[in-house]
C-alpha positions in Angstrom: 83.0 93.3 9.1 80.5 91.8 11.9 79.4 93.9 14.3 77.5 91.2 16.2 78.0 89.8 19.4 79.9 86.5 19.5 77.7 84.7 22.3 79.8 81.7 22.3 83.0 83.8 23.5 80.9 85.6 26.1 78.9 82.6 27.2 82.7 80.9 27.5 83.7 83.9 29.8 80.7 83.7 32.0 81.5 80.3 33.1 84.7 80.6 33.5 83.9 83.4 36.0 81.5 81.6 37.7 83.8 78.6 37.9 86.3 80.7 39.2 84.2 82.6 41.8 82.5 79.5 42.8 85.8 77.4 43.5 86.4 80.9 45.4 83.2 80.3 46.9 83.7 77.0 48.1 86.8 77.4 49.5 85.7 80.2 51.4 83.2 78.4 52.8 85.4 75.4 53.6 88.2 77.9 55.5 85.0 79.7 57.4 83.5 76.4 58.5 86.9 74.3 59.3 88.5 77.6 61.4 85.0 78.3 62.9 85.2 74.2 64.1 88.6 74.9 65.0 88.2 77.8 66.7 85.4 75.8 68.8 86.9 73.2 69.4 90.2 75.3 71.2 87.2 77.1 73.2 85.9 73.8 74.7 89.7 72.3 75.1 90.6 75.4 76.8 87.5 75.5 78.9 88.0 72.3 80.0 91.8 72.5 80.9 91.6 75.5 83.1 88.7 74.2 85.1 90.4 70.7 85.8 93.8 73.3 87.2 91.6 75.3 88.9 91.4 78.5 87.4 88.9 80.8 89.1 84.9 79.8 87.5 84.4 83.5 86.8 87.8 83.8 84.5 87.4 80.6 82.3 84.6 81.8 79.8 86.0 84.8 79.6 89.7 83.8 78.6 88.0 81.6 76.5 85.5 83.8 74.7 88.8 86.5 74.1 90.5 83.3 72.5 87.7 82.3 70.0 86.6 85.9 69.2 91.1 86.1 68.3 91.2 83.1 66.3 87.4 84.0 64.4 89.2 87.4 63.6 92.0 85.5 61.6 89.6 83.5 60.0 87.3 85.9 58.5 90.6 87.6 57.3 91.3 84.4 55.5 88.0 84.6 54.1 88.4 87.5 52.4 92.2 86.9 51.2 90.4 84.2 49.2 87.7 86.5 47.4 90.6 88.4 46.4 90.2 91.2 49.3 93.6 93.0 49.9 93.7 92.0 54.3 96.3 94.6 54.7 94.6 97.1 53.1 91.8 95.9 55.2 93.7 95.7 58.5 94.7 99.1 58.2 91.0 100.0 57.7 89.9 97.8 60.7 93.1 99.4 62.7 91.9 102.9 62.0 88.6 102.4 63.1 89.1 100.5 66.0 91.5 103.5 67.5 88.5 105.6 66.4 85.8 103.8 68.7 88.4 103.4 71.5 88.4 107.0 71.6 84.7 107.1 71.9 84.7 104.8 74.3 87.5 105.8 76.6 85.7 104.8 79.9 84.3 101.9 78.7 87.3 100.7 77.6 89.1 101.6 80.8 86.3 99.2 82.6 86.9 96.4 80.4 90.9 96.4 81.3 90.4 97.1 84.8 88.0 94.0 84.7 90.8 92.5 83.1 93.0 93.1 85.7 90.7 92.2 88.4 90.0 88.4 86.8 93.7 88.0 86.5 95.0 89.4 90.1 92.1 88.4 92.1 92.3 91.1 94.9 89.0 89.9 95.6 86.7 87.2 95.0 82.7 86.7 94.8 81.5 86.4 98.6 84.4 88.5 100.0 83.0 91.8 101.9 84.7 94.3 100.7 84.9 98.2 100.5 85.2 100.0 97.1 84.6 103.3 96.0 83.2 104.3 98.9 81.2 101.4 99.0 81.2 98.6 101.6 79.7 95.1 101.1 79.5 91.8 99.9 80.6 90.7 96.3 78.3 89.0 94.6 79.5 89.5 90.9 82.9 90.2 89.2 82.3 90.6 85.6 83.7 92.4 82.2 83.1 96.0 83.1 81.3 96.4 86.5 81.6 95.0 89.8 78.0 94.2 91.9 77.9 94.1 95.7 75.0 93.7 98.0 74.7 96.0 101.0 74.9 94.7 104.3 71.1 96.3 104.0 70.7 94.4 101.1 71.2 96.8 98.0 72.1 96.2 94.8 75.5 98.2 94.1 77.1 98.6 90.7 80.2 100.0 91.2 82.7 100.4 87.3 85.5 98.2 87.3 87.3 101.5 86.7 86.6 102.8 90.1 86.8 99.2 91.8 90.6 98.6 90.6 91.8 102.4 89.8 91.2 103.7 93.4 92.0 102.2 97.5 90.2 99.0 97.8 89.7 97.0 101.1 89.3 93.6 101.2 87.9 92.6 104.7 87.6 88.7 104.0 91.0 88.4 102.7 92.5 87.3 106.0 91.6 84.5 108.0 92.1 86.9 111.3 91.1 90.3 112.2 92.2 92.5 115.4 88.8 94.5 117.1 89.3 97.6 118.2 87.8 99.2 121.3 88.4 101.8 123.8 86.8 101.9 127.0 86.9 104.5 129.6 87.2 104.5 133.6 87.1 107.3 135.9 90.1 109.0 137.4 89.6 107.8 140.8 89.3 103.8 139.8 91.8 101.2 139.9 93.9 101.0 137.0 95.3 97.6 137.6 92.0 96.4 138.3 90.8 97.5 135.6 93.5 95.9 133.3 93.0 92.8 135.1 89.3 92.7 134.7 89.2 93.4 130.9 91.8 90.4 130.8 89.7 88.5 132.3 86.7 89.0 130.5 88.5 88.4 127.1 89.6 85.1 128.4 86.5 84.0 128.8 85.2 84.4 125.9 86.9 81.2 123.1 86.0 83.4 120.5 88.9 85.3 121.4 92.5 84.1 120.3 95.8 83.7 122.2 97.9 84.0 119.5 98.6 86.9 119.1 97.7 88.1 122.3 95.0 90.6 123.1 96.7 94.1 124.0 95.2 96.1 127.2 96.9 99.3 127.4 96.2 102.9 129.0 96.1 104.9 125.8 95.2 108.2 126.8 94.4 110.3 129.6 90.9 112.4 128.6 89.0 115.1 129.8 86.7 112.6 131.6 88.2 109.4 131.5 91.3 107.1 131.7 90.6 105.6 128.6 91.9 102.0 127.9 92.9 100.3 124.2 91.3 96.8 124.1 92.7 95.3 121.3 91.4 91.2 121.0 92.1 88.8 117.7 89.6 86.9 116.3 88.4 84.8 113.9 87.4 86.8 110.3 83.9 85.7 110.8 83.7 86.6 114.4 84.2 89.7 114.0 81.1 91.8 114.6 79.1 89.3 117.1 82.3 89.4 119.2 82.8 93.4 119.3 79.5 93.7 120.0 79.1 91.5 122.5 82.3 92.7 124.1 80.9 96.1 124.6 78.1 94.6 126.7 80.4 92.3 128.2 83.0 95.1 129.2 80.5 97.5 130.5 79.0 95.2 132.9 81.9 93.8 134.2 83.8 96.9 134.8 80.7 97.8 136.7 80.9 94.5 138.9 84.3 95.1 139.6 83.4 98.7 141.1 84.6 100.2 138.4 82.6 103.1 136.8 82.4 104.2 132.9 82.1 107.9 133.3 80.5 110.5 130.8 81.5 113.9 129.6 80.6 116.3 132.8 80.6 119.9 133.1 80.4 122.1 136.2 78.3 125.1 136.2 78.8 127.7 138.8 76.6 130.4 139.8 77.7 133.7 141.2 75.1 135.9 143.0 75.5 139.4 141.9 75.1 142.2 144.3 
């Protein structure tokens, strides 16, 4: 009986198992290549598709960095199928601990969809001034999980997509017109109608003010101190603040010139001599 070791048998064997693992080798390698080409090559298509339809800049590499990173995911998956990997079994795995970081990272998670949501609704776009989360100014970048916005006193404000799409935003460049807002007050014992007819005036003379729709003059309220006056003009978006505060220049002085007089908060004091 020979106890030895037949060599030739177990030489045999080794080579057909590297055979085998090297065809399984190749193959891989061919599948990883060819879908990571592929997978490229869709990127760049895409890419260039949605920039000749005009997709918003800031939403093409990110659609199409989610759509190589997807089609990478299935090719590694192949990969392994061919090294004799079970892929469900390794789905499952993948599944599990994906649901396991998601709950570790809850708000960053949160960020990333409201990001999501933001690229894809638009309420807002870079340049726009804008007030989020208690925030006001001009947008300067919309990206994955955070929103930046310059100050109109020039800071730097990161604000999480989170609390820039999960909360009341306004967007104060969306329109092409805004309505300014203003109250003046006249004393008691001026001229109403004058009054009226002055501020009308004065907001007709000034071509940054629009006809359509036409500014409203209005008493609004009668005050302690004052007959106070709603002066409600349209404007241009981007006229806005140079033409409110000129018009509170502008109305002061010619209420004045017209004999009118802007009254202030008064209070009487009377003093009674005790005997």
């Amino acid at each position: 009986m020979d106890d030895g070791i037949d060599f030739g048998a177990t030489t045999q064997a080794l080579m057909d198992r590297t055979a085998e693992w090297g065809m399984s080798a190749l193959g891989a390698l061919l599948v990883l290549f060819a879908g990571a080409w592929v997978a490229r090559r869709i990127r760049t298509v895409l890419q260039t598709r949605m920039g000749v339809t005009g997709v918003d800049a800031t939403l093409v590499p990110f659609a199409a960095g989610l759509v190589y990173w997807g089609l990478m995911a299935f090719v590694i998956i192949a990969v392994l199928g061919i090294f004799g990997v079970p892929t469900a079994s390794f789905i499952a795995v993948v599944g599990a601990a994906g649901l396991a970081v998601g709950l570790a990272l809850q708000g960053t998670l949160a960020n990333f969809a409201s990001g999501v949501m933001l690229l894809v609704f638009r309420p807002f776009s870079v340049g726009h001034w804008v007030e989020v989360a208690g925030t006001a100014g001009t947008v300067k970048e919309i990206g994955i999980f955070s929103t930046t916005l310059h100050t109109g006193d020039n800071v730097k404000v990161v604000v999480p997509n989170s609390q820039a799409y999960g909360q009341v935003m306004k967007n104060y460049s969306a329109n092409d017109t805004r309505r300014v807002d203003l109250v003046m007050g006249v004393s008691y014992d001026d001229d109403l109608q004058v009054t009226r007819d002055t501020i009308l005036q004065i907001l007709g003379s000034d071509d940054r003010v629009l006809s359509e729709p036409a500014p409203t003059v209005a008493v609004h309220e009668l005050g302690d101190s004052s007959v106070d006056f709603v002066v409600r003009p349209w404007c241009n978006a981007s006229d806005y603040w140079a033409l409110r505060w000129d018009l509170n220049r502008r109305l002061k002085e010619g209420l004045e010139t017209a004999g009118c007089s802007i009254p202030y908060p008064q209070r009487d004091v009377h003093l009674h001599k005790l005997e």
